[in-house]
N, CA, C and O atoms as CSV, one atom per row, in Angstrom:
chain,resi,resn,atom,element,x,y,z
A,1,UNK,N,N,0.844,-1.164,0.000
A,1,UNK,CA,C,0.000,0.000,0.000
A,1,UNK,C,C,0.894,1.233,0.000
A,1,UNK,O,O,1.585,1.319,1.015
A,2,UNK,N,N,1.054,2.256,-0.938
A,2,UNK,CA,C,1.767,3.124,-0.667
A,2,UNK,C,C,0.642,4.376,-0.411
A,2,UNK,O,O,-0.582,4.503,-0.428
A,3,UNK,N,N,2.004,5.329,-0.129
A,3,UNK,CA,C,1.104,6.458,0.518
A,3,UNK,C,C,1.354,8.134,-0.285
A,3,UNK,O,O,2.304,8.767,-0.744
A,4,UNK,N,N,-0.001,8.311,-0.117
A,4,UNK,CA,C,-0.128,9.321,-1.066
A,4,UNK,C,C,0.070,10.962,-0.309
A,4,UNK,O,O,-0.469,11.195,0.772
A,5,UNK,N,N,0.671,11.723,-0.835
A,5,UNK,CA,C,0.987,13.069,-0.294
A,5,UNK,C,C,0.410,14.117,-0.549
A,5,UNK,O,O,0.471,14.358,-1.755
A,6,UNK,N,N,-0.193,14.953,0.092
A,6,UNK,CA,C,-1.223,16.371,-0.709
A,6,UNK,C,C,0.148,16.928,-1.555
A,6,UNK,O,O,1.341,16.682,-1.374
A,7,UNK,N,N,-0.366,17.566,-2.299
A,7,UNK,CA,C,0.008,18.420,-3.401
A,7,UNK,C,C,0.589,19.812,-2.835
A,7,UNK,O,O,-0.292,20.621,-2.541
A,8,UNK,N,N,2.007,20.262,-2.618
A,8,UNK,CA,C,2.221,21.201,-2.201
A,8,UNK,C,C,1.178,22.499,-2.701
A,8,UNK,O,O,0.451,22.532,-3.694
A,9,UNK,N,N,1.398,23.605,-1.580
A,9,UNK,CA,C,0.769,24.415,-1.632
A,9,UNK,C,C,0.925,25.253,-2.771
A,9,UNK,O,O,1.829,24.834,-3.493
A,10,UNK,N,N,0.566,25.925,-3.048
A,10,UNK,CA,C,0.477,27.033,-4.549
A,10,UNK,C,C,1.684,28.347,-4.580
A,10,UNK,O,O,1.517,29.298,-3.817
A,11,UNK,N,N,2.561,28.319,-5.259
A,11,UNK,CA,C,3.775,29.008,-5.175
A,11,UNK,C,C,4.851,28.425,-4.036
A,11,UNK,O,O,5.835,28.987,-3.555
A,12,UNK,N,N,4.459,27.466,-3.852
A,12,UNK,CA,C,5.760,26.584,-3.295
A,12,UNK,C,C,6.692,26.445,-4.337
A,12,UNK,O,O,6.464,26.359,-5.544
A,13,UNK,N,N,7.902,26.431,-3.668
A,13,UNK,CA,C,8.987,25.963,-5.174
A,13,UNK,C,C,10.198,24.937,-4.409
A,13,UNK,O,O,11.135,25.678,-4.111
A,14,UNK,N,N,10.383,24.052,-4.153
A,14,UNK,CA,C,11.100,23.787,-3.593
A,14,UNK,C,C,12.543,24.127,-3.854
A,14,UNK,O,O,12.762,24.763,-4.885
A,15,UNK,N,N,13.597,23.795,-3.060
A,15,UNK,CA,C,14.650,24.484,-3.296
A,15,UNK,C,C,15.656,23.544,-3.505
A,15,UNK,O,O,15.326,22.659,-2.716
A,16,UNK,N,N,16.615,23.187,-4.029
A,16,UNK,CA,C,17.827,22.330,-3.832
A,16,UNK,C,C,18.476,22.878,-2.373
A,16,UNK,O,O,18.243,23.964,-1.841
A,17,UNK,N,N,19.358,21.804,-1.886
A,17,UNK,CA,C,19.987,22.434,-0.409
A,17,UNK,C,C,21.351,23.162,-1.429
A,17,UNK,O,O,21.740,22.712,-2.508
A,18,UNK,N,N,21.695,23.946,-0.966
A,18,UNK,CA,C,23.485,24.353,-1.353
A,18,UNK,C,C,24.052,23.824,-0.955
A,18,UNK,O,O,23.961,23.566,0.245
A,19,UNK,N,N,25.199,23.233,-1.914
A,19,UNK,CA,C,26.447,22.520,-0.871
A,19,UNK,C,C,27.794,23.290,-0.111
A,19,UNK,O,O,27.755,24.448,0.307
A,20,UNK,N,N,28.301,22.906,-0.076
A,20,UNK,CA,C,29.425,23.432,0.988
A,20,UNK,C,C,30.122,24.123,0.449
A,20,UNK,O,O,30.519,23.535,-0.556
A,21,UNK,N,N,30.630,25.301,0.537
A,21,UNK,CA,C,31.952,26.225,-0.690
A,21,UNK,C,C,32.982,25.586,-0.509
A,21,UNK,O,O,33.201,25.286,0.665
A,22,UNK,N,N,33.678,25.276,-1.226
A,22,UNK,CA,C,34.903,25.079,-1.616
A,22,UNK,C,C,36.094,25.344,-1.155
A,22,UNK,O,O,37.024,24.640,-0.761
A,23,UNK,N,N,35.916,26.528,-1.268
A,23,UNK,CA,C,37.212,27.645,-0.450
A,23,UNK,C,C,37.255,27.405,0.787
A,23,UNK,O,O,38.362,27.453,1.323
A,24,UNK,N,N,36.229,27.122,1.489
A,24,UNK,CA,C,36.144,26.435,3.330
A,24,UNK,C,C,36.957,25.415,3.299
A,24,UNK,O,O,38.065,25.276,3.819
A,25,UNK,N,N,36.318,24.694,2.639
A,25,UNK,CA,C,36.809,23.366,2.668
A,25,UNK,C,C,38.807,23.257,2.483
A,25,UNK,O,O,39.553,22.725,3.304
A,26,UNK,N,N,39.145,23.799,1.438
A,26,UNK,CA,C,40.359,24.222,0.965
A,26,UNK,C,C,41.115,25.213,2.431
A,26,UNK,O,O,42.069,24.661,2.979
A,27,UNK,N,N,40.757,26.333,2.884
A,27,UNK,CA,C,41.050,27.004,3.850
A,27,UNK,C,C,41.099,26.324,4.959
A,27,UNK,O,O,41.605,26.946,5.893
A,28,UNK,N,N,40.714,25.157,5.205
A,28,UNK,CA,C,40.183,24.571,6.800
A,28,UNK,C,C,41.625,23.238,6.554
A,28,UNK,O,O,42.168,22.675,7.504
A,29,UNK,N,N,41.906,23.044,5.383
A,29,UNK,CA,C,42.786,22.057,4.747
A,29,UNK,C,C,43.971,22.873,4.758
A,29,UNK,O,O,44.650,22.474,5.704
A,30,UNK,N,N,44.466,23.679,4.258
A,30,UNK,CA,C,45.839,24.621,4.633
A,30,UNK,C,C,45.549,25.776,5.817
A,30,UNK,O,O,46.319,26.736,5.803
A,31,UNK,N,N,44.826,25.763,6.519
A,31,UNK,CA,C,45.139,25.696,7.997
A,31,UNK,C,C,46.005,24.887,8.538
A,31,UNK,O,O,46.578,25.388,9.506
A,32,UNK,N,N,46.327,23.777,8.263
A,32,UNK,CA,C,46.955,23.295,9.148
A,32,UNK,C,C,48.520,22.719,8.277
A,32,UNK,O,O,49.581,22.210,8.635
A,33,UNK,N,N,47.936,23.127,7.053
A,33,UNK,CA,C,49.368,22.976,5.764
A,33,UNK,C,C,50.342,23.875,5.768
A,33,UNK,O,O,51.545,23.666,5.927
A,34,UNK,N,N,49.714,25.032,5.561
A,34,UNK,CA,C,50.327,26.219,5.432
A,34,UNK,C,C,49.144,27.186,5.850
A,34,UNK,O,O,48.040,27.214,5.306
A,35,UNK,N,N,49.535,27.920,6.836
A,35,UNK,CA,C,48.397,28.872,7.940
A,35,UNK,C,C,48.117,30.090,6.787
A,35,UNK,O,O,47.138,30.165,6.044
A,36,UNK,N,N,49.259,31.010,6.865
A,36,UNK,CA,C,48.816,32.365,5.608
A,36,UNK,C,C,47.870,31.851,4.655
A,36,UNK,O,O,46.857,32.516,4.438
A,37,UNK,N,N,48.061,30.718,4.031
A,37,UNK,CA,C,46.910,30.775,2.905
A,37,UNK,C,C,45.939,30.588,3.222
A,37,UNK,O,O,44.987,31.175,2.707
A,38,UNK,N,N,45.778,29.569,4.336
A,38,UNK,CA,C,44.439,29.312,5.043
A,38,UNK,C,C,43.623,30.384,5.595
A,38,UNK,O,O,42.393,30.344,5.585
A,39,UNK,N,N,44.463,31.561,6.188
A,39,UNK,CA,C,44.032,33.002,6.629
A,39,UNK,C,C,43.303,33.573,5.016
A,39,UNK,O,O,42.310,34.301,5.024
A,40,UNK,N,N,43.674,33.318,4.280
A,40,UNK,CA,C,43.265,34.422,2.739
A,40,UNK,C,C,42.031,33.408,2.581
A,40,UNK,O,O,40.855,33.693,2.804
A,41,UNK,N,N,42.515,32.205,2.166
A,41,UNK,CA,C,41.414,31.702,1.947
A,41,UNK,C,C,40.017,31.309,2.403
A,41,UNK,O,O,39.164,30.842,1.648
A,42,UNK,N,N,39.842,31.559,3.829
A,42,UNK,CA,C,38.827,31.570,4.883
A,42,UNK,C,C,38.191,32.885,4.689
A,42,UNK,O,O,36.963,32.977,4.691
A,43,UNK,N,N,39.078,34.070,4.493
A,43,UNK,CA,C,38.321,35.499,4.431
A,43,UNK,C,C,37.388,35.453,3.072
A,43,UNK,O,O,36.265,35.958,3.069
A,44,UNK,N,N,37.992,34.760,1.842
A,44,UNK,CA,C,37.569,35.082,0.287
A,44,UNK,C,C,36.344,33.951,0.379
A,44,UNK,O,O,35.468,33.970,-0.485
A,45,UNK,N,N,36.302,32.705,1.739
A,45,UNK,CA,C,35.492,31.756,1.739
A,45,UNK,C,C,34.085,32.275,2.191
A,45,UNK,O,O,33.031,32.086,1.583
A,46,UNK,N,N,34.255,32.976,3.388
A,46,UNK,CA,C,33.698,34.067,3.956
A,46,UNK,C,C,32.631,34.663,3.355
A,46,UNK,O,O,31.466,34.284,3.238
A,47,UNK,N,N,33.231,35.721,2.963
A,47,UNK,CA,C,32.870,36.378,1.558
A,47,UNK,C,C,31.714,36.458,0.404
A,47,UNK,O,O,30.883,37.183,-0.142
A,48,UNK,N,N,32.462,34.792,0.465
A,48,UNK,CA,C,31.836,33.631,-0.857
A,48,UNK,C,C,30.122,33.591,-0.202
A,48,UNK,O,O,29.116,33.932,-0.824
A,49,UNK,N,N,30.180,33.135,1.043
A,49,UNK,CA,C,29.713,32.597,1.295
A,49,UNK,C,C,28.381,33.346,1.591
A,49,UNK,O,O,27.263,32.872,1.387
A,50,UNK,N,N,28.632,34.493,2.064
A,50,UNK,CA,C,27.519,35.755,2.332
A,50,UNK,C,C,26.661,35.980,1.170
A,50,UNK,O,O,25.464,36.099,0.906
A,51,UNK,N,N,28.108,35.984,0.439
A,51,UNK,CA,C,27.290,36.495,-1.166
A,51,UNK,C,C,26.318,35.501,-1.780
A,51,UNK,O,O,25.391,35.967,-2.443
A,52,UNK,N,N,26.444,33.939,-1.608
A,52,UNK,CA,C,25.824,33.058,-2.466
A,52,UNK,C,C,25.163,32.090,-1.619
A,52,UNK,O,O,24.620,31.191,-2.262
A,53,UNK,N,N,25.043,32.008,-0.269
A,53,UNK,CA,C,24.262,31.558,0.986
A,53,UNK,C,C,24.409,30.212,0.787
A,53,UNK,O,O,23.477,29.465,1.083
A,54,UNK,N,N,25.492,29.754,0.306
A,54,UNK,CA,C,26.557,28.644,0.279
A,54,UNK,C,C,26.384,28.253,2.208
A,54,UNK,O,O,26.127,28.976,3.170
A,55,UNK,N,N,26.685,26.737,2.069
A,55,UNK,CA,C,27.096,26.202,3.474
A,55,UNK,C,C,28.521,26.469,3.875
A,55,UNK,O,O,29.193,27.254,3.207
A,56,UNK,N,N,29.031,25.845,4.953
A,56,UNK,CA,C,30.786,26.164,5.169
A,56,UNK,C,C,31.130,27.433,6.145
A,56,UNK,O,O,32.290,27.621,6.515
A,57,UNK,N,N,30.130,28.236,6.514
A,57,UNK,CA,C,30.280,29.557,6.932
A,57,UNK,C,C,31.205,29.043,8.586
A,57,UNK,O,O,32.102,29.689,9.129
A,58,UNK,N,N,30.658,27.828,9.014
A,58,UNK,CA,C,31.409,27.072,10.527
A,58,UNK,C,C,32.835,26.487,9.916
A,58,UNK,O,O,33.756,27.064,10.494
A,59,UNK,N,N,33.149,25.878,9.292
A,59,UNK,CA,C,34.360,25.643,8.271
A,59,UNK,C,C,35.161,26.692,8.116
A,59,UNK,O,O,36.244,26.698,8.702
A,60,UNK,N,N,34.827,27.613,7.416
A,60,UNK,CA,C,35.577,28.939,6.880
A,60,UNK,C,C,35.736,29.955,8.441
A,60,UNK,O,O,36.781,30.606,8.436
A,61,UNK,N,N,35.161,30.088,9.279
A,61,UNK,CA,C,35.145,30.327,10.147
A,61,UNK,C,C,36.133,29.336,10.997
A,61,UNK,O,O,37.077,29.952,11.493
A,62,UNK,N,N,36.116,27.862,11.284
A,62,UNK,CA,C,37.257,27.513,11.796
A,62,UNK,C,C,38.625,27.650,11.392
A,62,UNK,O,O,39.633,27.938,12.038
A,63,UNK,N,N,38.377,27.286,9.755
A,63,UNK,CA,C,40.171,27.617,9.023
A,63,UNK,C,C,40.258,29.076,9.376
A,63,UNK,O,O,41.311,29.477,8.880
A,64,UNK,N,N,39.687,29.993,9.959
A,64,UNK,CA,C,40.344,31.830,10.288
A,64,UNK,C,C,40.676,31.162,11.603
A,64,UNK,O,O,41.892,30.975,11.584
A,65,UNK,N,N,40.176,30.726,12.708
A,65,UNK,CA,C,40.913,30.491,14.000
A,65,UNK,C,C,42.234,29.648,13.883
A,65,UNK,O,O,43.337,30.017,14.286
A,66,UNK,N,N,41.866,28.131,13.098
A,66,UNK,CA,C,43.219,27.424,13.206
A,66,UNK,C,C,44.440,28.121,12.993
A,66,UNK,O,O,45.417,28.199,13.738
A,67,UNK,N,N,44.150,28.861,11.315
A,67,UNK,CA,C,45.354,29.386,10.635
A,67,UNK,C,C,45.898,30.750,11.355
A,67,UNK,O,O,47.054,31.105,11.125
A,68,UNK,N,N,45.087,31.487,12.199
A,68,UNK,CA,C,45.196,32.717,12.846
A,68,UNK,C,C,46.319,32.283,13.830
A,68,UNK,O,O,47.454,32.758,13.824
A,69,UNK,N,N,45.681,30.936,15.018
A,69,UNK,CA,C,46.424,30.455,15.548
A,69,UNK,C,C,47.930,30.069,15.683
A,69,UNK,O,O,48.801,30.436,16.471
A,70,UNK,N,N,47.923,28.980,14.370
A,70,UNK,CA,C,49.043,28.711,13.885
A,70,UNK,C,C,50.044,29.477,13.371
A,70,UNK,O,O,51.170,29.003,13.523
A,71,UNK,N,N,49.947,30.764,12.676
A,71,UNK,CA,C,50.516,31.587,12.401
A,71,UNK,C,C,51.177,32.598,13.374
A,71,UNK,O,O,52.223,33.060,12.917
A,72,UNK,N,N,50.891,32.978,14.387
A,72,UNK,CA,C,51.179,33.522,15.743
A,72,UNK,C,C,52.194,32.594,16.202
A,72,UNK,O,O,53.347,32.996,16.354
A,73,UNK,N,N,51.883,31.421,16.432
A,73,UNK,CA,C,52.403,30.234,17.021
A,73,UNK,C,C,54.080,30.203,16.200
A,73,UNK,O,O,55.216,30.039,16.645
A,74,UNK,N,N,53.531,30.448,14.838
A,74,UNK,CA,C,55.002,30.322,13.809
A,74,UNK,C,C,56.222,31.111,14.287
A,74,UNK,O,O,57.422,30.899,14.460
A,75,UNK,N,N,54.976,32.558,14.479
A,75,UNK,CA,C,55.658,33.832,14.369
A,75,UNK,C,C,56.627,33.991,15.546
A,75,UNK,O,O,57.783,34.392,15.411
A,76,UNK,N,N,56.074,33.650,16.693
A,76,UNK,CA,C,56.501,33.597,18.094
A,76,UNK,C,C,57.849,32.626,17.801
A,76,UNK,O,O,58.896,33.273,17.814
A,77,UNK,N,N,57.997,31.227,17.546
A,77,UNK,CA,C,58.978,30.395,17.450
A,77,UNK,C,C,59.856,30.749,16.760
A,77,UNK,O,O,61.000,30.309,16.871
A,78,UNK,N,N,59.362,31.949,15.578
A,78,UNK,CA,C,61.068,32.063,14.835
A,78,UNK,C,C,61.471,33.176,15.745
A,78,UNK,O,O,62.695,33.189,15.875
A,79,UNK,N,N,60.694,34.379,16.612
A,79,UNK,CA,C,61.689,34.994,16.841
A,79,UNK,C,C,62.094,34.937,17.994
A,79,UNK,O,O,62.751,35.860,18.475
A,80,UNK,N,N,61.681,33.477,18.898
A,80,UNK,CA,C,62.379,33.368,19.696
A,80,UNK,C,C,63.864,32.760,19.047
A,80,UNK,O,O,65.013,33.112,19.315
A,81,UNK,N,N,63.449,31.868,18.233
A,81,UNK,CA,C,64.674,31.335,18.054
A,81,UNK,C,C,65.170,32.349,17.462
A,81,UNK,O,O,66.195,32.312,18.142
A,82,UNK,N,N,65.401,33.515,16.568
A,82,UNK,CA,C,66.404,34.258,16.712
A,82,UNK,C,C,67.141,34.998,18.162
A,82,UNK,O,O,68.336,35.290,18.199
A,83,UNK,N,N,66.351,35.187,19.109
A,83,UNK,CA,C,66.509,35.126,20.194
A,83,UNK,C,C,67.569,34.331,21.072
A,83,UNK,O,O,68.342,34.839,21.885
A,84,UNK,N,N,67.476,33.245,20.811
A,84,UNK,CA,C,68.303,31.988,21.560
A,84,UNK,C,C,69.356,32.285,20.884
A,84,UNK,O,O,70.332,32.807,21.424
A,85,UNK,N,N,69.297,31.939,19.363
A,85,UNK,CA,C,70.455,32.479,18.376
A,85,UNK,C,C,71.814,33.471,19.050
A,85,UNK,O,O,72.999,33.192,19.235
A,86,UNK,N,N,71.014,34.719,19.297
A,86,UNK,CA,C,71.563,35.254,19.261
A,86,UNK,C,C,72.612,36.047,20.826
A,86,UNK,O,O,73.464,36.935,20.871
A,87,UNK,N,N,71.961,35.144,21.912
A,87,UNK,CA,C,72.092,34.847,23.266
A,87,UNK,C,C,73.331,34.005,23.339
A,87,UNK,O,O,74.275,34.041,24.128
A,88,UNK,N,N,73.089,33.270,22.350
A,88,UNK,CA,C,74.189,31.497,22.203
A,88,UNK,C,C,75.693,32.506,21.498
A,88,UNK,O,O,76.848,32.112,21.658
A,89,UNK,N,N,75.373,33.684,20.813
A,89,UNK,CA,C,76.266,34.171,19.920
A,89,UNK,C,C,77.578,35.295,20.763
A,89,UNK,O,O,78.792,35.495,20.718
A,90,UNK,N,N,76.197,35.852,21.583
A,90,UNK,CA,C,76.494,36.674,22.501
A,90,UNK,C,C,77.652,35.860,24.004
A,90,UNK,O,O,78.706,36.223,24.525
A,91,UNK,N,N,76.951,34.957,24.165
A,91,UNK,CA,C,78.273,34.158,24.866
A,91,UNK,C,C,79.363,33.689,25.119
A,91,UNK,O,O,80.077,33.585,26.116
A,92,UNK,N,N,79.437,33.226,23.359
A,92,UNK,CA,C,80.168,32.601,22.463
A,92,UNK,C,C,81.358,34.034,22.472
A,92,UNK,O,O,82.557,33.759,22.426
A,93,UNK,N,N,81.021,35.173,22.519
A,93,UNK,CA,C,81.651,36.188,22.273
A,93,UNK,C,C,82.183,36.699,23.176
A,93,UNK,O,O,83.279,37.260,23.189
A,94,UNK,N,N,81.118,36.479,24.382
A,94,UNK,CA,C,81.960,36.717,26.171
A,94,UNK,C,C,83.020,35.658,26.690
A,94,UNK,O,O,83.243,35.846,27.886
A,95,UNK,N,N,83.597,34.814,26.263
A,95,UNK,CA,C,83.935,33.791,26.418
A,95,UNK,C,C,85.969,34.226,25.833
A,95,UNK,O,O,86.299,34.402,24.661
A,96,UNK,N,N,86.868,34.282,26.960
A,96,UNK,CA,C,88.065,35.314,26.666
A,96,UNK,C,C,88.548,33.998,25.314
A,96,UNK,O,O,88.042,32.936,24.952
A,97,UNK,N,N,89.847,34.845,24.876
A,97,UNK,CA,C,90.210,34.010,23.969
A,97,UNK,C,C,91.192,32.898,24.708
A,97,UNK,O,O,91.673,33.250,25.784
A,98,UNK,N,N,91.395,32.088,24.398
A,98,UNK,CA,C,91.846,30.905,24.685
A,98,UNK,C,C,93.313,30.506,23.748
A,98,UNK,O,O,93.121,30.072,22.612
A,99,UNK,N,N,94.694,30.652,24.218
A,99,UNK,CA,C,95.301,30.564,23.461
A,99,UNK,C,C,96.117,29.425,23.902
A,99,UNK,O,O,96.707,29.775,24.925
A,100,UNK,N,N,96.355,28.454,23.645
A,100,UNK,CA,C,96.608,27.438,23.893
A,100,UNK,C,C,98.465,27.324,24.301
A,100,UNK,O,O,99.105,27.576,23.280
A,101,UNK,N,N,99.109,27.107,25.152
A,101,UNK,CA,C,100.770,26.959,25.508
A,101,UNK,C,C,101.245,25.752,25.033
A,101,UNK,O,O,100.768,24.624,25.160
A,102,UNK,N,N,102.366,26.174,24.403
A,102,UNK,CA,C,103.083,25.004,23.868
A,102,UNK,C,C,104.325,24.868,24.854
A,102,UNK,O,O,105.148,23.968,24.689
């Protein structure tokens, strides 16, 4: 026995769902590859996404935190390590000369 459905209402149109943008998807993926692009590409996903009411807006929105994250995280480690660098150099330099007796 199957079952029968009323007839949508009059100027109903149904809609396809939108799928997910792209650029989220891609941005949320070099987040954690390479952060800067993931930062560009989350904003242009963003964007995308306002404009064409595309899904992904939680996506594109996480690749801006990861890559925001990660990038700070980068930024901090190189200049400490120039830091250490240059501490290790500075020592290296306090350190009298050493001339060896024969």
């Amino acid at each position: 026995m199957s079952q029968s459905y009323p007839p949508p209402p009059p100027g109903y149109h149904p809609t396809q769902p939108r799928g997910t943008n792209s650029l989220a998807i891609a941005a949320l993926i070099c987040a954690f590859v390479f952060s800067p692009v993931g930062i560009i590409l989350g904003i242009i996903a963003k964007k995308q996404i306002r404009q064409t009411g595309e899904e992904g807006s939680g996506l594109a929105t996480a690749a801006l935190v990861i890559s925001i994250f990660f990038t700070v995280v980068a930024v901090i480690a190189i200049i400490l390590s120039f830091v250490v660098f240059a501490a290790a150099v500075d020592q290296i330099n306090d350190l009298p000369n050493y001339v060896p007796t024969t």
